[in-house]
N, C-alpha and C positions, 0 to 999 in steps of 0.2 A: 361417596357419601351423598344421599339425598339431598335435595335442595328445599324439600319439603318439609319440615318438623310441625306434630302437632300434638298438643298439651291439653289436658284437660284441667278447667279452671273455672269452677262453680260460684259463681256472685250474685247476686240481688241489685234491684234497681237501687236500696239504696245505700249500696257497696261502690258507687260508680266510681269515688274519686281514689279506692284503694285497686280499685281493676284498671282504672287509666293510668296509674302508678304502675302496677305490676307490665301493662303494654308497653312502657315506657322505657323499662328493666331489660323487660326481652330487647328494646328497638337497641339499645346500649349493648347489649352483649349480640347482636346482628341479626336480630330473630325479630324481620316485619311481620305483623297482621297481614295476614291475606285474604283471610272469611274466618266465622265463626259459626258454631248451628246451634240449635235450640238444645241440644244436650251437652253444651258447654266443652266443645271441642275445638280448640283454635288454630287455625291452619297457620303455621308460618313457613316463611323464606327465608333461607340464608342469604345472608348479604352482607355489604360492612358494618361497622358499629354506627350509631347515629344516635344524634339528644332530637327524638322525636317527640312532640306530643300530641296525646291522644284524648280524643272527646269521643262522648256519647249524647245523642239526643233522640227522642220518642215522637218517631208519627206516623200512627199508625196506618194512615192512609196513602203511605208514600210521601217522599218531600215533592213539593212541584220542582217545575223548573228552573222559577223564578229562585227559589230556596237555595237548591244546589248551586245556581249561579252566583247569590250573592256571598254563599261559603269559599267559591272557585274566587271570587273576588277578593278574598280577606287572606286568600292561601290555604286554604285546609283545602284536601285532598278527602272526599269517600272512597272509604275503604272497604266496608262490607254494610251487609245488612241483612238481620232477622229479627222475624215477628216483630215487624215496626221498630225496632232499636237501629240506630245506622250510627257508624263510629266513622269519624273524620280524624285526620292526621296532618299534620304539619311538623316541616325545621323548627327545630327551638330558635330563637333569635334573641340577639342582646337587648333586651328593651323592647319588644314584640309584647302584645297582648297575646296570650294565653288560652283564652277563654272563648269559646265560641259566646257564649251570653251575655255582652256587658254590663242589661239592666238587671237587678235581681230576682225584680217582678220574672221575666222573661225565663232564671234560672230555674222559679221557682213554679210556674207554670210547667215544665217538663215532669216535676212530680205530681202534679195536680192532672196531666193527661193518666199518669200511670193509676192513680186513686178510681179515675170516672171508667179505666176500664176494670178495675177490680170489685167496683160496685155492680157493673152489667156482668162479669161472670158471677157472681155471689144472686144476684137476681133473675140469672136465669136458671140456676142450679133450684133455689126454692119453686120457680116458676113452674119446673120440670117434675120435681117433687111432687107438689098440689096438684097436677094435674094428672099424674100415674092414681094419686089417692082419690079426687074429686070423679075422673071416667071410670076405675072400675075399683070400686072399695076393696081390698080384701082380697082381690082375683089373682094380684102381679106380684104378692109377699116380697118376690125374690129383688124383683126389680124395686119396688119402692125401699125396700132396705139398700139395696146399691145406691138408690139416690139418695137416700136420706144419707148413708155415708158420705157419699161422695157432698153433699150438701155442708155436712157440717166440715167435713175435711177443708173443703176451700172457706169456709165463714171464718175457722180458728187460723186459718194461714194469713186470709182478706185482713182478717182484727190485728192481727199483729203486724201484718205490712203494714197496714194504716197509720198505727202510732209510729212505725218506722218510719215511714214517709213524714210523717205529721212533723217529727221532730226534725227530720232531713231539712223539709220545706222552713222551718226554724231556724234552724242554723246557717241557710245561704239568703235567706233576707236580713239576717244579723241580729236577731231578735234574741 
């Protein structure tokens, strides 16, 4: 039997605390996180059973060093990373905090990254739009209607993440 198993497991940024559940499930019946990719395919390892738990945080420019370090300091373990999302891991402990985040502001700032880039893709899809219709009126039919799709496609997705966020970022300040 492989040592390899890999699930495919489709969530949203703000699904995160029923996806670090569902990681948490698999670490319990022996199935580590090893990587995951952008089409929502998750690599696991067999191994023992274990009460691990599992975070997520957003940045998109990489964590520095200093970051990772003060994660390695607290005990979480990086596990993988894509398209800026990096998931850390840890033993469950009796009386252990849980949470990578302890201030709310802090929790709550991780969907407020996910917001500012869903506003620059939504800004650059219009950007891209105007500018097929502004340089050649009338000439590119084919492509300004791919963009103008593709424009409103991610606007009606962007609107609805947003209230989803919106109300995310609501509920983990306690509001």
């Amino acid at each position: 039997m492989s040592k390899l198993v890999r699930k495919f497991k489709l969530w949203f940024v703000w699904q995160d605390e029923e996806h670090q559940q569902w990681l948490q499930q698999m670490a319990a019946q022996g199935l580590h996180l090893r990587g995951t990719n952008t089409c929502c395919i998750h690599t696991f390892e067999r191994g023992e059973p274990a009460d691990m738990v599992y975070r997520w945080d957003v940045r998109y420019l990489g964590p520095s060093q200093e970051y990772k370090q003060l994660f390695r300091d607290a005990g979480w373990e990086l596990v993988t990373s894509t398209v800026g999302w990096h998931c850390w891991r840890k033993p469950r402990a009796a009386g252990a905090n849980t949470e990578i985040f302890t201030q709310r502001a802090d929790n709550a700032a991780k969907y407020l990254r996910v917001i500012r880039l869903l506003a620059l893709v939504v800004s650059a899809e219009a950007l891209a739009y105007w500018l097929i219709r502004w340089l050649a009126p009338g000439e590119h039919a084919f492509a300004e209607g791919m963009t103008w799709g593709a424009f409103t496609g991610t606007a009606v997705v962007g609107l609805y993440a947003l209230a989803r966020l919106s109300r995310r970022i609501k509920d983990v300040q306690g509001a």
